[in-house]
C-alpha positions as CSV (number, residue, x, y, z in Angstrom):
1,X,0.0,0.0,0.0
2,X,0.9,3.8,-0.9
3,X,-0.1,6.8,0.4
4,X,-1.7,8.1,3.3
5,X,-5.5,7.6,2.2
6,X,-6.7,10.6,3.6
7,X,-9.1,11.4,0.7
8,X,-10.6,9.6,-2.0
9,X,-11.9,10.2,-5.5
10,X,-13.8,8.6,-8.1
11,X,-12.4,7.9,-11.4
12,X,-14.8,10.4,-13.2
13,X,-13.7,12.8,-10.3
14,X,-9.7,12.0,-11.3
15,X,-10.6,12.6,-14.9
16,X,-12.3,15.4,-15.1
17,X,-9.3,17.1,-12.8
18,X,-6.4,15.2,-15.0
19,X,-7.9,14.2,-18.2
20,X,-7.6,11.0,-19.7
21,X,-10.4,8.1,-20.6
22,X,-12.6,6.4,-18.0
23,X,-13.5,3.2,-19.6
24,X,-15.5,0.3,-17.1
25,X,-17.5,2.0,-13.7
26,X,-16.5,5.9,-13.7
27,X,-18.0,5.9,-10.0
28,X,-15.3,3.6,-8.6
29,X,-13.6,5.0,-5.6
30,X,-10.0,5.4,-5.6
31,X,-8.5,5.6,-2.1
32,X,-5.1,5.0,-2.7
33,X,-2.3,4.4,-5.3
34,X,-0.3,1.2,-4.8
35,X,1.9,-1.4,-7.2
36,X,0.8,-3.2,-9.8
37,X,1.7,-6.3,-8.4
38,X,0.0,-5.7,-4.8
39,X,-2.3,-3.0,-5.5
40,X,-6.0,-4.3,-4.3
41,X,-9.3,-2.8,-3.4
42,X,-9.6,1.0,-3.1
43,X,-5.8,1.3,-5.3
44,X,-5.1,2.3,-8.6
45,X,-2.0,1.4,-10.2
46,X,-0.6,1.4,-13.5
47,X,1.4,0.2,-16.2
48,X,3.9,2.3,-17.8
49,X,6.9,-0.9,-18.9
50,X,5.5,-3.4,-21.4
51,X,7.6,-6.1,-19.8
52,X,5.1,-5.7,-16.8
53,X,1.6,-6.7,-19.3
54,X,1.2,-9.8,-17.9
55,X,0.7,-9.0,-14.3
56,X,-2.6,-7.1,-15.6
57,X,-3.8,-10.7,-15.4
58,X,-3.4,-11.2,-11.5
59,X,-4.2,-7.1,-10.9
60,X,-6.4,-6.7,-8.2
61,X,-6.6,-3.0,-8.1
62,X,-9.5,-1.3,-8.6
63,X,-8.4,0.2,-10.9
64,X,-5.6,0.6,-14.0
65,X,-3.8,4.0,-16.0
66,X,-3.7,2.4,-19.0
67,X,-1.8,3.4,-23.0
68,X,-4.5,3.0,-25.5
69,X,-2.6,0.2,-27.3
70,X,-3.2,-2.1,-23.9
71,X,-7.0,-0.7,-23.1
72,X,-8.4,-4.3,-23.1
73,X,-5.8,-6.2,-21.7
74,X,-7.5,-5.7,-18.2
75,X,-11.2,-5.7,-17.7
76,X,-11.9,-3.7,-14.6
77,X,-12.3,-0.4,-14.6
78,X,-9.2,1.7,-16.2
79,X,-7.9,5.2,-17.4
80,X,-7.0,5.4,-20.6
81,X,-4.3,8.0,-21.3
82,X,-0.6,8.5,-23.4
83,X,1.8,8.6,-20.2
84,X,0.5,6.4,-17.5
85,X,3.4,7.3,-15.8
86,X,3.2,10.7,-15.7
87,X,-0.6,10.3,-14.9
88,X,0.2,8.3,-11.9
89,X,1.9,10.8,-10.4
90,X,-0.4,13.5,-10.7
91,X,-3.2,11.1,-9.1
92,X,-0.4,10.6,-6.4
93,X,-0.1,14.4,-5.5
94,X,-4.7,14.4,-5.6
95,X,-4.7,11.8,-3.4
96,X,-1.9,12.9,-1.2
97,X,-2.0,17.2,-1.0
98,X,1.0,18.3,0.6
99,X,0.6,19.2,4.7
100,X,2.2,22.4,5.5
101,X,2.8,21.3,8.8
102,X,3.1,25.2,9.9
103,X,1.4,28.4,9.5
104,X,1.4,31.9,10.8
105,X,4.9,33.5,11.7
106,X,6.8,31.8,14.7
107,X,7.5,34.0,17.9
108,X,11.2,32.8,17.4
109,X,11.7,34.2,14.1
110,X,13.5,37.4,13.5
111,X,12.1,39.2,10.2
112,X,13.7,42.1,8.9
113,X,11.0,42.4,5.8
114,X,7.7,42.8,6.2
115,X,5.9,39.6,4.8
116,X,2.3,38.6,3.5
117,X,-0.5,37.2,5.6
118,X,-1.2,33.9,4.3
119,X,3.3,33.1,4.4
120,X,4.1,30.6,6.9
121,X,7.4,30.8,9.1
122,X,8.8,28.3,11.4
123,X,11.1,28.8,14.6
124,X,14.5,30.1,14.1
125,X,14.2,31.4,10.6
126,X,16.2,34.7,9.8
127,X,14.8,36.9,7.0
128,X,17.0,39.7,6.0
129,X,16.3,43.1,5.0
130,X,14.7,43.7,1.4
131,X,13.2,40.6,1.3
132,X,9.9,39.9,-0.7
133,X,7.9,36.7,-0.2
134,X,5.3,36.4,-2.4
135,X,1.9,34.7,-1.0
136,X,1.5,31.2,0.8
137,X,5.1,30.8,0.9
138,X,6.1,28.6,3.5
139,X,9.6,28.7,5.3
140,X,10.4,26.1,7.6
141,X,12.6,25.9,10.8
142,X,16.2,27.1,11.0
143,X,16.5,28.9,7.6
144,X,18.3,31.8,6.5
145,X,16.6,34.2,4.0
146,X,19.4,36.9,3.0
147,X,18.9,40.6,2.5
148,X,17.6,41.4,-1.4
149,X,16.1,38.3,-2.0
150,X,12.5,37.3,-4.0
151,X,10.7,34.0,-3.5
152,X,7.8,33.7,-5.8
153,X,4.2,32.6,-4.7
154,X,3.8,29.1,-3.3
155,X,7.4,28.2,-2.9
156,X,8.2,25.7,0.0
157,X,11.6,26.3,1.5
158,X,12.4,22.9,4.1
159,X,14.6,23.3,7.3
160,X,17.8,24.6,7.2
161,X,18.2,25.8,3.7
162,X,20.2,29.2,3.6
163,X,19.5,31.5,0.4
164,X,22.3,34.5,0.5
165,X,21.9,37.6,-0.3
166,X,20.7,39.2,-3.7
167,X,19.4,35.8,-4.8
168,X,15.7,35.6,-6.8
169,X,13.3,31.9,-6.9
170,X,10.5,31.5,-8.6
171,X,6.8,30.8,-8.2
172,X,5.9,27.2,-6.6
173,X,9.4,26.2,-6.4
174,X,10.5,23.6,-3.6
175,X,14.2,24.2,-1.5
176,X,15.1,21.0,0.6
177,X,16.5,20.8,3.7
178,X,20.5,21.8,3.7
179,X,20.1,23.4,0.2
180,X,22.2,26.3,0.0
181,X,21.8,29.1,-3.0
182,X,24.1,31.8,-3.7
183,X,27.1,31.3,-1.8
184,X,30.6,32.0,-3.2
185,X,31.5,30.4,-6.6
186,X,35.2,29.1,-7.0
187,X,36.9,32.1,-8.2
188,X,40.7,32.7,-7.7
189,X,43.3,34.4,-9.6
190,X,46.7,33.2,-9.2
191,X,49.4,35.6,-8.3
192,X,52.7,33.6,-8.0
193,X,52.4,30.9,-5.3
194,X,49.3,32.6,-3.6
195,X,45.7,33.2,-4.4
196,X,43.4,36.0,-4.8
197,X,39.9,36.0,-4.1
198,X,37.5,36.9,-6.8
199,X,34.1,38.7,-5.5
200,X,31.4,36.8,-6.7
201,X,29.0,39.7,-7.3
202,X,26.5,37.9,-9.0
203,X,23.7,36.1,-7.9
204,X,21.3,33.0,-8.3
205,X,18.1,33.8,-10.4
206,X,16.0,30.2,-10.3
207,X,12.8,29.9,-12.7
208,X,9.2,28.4,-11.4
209,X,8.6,25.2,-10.4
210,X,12.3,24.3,-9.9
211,X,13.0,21.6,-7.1
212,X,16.3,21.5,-5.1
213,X,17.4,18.4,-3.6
214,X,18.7,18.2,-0.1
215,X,22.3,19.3,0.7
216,X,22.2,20.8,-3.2
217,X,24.8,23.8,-3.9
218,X,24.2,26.4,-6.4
219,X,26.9,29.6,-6.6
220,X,26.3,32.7,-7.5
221,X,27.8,34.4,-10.2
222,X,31.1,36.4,-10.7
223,X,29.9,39.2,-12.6
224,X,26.3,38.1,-13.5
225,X,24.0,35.5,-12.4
226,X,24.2,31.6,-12.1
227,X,20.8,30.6,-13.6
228,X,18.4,27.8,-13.2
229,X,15.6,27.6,-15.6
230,X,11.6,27.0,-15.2
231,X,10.7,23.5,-14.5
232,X,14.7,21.4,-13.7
233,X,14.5,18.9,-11.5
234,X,17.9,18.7,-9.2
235,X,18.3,16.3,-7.1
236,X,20.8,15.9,-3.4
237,X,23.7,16.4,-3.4
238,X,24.5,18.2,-6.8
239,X,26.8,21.1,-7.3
240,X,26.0,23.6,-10.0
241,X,29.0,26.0,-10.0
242,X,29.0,30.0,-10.9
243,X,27.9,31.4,-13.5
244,X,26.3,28.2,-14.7
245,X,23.1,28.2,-16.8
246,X,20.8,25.3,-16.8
247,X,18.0,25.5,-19.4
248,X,14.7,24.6,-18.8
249,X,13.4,21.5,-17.9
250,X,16.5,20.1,-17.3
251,X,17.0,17.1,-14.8
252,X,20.1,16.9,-13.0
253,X,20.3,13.5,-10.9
254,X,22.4,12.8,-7.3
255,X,26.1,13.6,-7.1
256,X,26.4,15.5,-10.1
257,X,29.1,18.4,-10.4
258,X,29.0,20.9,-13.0
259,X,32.0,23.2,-13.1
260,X,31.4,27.1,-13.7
261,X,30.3,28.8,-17.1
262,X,28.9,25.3,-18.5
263,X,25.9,26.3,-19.9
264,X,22.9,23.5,-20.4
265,X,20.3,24.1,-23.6
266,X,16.4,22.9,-22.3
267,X,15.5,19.4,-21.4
268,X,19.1,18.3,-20.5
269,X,19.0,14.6,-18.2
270,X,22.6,13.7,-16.7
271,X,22.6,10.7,-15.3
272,X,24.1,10.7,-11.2
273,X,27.6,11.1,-10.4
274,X,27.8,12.9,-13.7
275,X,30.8,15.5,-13.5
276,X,31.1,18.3,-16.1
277,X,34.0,20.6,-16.8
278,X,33.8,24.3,-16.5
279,X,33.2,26.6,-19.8
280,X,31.0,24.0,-22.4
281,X,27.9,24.2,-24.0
282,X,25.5,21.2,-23.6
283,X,23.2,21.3,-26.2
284,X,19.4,20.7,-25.5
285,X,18.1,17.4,-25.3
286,X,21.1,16.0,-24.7
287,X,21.2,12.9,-21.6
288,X,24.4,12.1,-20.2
289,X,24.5,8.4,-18.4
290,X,25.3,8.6,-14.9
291,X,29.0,8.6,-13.6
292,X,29.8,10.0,-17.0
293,X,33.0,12.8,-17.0
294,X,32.1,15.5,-19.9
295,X,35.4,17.2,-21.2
296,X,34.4,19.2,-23.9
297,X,30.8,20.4,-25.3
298,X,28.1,18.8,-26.9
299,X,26.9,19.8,-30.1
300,X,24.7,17.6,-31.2
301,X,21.4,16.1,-29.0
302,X,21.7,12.2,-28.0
303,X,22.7,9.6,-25.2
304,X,26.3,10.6,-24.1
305,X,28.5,7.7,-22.2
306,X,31.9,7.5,-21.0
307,X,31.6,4.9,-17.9
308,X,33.9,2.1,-18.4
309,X,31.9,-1.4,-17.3
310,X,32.2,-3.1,-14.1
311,X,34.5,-5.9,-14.4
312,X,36.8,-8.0,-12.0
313,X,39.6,-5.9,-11.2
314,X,42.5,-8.0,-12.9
315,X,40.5,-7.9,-16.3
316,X,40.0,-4.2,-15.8
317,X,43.8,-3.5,-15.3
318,X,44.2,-5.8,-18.2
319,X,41.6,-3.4,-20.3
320,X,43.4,-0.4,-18.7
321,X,46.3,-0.9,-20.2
322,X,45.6,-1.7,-23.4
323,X,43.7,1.5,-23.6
324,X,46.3,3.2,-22.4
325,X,48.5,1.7,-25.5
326,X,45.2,2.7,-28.3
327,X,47.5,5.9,-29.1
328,X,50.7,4.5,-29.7
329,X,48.4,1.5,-32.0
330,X,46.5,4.2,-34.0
331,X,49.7,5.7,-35.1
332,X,51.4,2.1,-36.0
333,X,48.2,1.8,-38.0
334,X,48.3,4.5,-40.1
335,X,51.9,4.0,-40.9
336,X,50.9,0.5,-42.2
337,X,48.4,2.0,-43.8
338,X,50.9,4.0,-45.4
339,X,53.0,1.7,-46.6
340,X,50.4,-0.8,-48.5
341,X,49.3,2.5,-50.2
């Protein structure tokens, strides 16, 4: 079982809020959303992998999001709709509306700004001065809201998460705990054997509907802003460094680094552990496999890869080295080459 069940809806109900065809009873209730495999009475569940068809047989659910193309391979009632998966997910967030958990403005809080009726604010947060939250913003315990900074209608900003100064985030964005937004990017200047600090006098300018993964860096800028565009998808534990632009709609998965002034075109995937160098240009639609190390840019969209297998670790010294000898081979060939011509 998934989900709290704290509500219900009827199939007619779900589609006339999400779309998509009811085919079989539209006045079934729908109290939860569960796995195909266990879903049961008062679930629906659905069926997004192929490979997965024949557990429609044994489905219990009371119900299946269906593709047209496998409609009548189960006979209870069923949604019809292009992206089950996607579907599933928004009946997910209808049966399960986010709590608040807080509301009002704590006693402990120290606001320097005034702030908007219906914003909530938990105990120990720190708004600076300059600050404009838009409506039904909700800041939770512990964080830090720097002077000059704009959070957009809606936004959720979890415990702990520190925005600095001079920073902007869009309308119904969501900052998780330990995120932290605008702080210096990794700029030095070398002057013999010492280093000199570059002022990072840029900020962070993040688009609607962006959501931040816990423990998630992003720098500001050294001379303008690190950018995040409407809709990406970050996840924990990612560093995007300054000056960075990530187009929109881009999905950034756990453990990725990407190195200042790499700039991202829209709907961008890299895979976790991805690293990036500093100064390319992805291109959009471009997905980069997870543990992946990108060393120069990408100009044309498709599936990037540089991950060497898993293998034993004697046959992968045996493969190291004789990648390490492909040079030296490539120039032997073309002087054989040479010499039959």
């Amino acid at each position: 079982m998934v989900g709290r069940g704290e509500t219900s809806y009827t199939l007619a109900d779900i589609a006339a809020q999400l779309g998509g065809d009811v085919l079989g009873d539209p006045q079934t209730r729908i109290l939860r959303v569960a796995p195909l495999v266990s879903a049961g009475e008062g679930e629906i569940t659905f069926l997004a992998n192929p490979k997965f068809r024949s557990q429609l047989a044994t489905c219990n659910a009371s119900a299946v999001i269906l593709r047209p193309d496998a409609a009548e391979e189960f006979s209870g009632p069923r949604i019809i709709t292009g992206n089950p998966y996607a579907y599933y997910a928004r009946v997910a967030a209808l049966l399960n509306p986010q709590a608040v958990g807080i509301s009002g403005v704590h006693s402990s809080a120290v606001l320097e700004s005034a702030v908007p009726d219906s914003v909530a604010i938990g105990p120990n947060v720190v708004i600076g001065r300059g600050v404009v939250l838009g409506e039904n913003v909700v800041v939770h315990a512990g964080c830090v809201i720097g002077d000059g900074v704009n959070i957009g209608d809606a936004s959720i900003i979890y415990p702990n998460v520190t925005v600095y100064h001079e920073c902007s985030i869009g309308r119904r964005c969501i900052l998780h705990s330990g995120a932290v937004i605008g702080a210096d990017g990794f700029g030095f200047a070398p002057d013999g054997q010492t280093w000199v600090k570059i002022p990072q006098i840029g900020g962070v300018t993040i688009g609607n509907d962006v959501e931040i993964g816990a423990n998630t860096t992003v720098d500001r800028g050294a001379l303008e802003d690190t950018v995040i565009g409407d809709g990406c998808k970050i996840d924990n534990l990612v560093h995007v460094g300054h000056n960075c632009r990530i187009g929109e709609n881009s999905v950034l998965a756990g453990c990725t680094g990407v190195a200042g002034s790499t700039v991202f075109g829209e709907h961008c995937i890299v895979g976790g552990a991805g690293m990036i160098s500093g100064h390319l240009n992805i291109v959009g639609g471009t997905t980069i496999s997870g543990g992946s190390t990108v060393m120069k840019s990408i100009m044309k969209p498709g599936v990037y890869t540089s991950v060497q297998p898993l293998d034993t670790h004697e046959d992968w010294l045996r493969n190291a080295s004789h990648i390490r000898r492909l040079a030296r081979l490539a120039e032997r060939v073309a002087e054989l080459e040479k010499k039959l011509k």
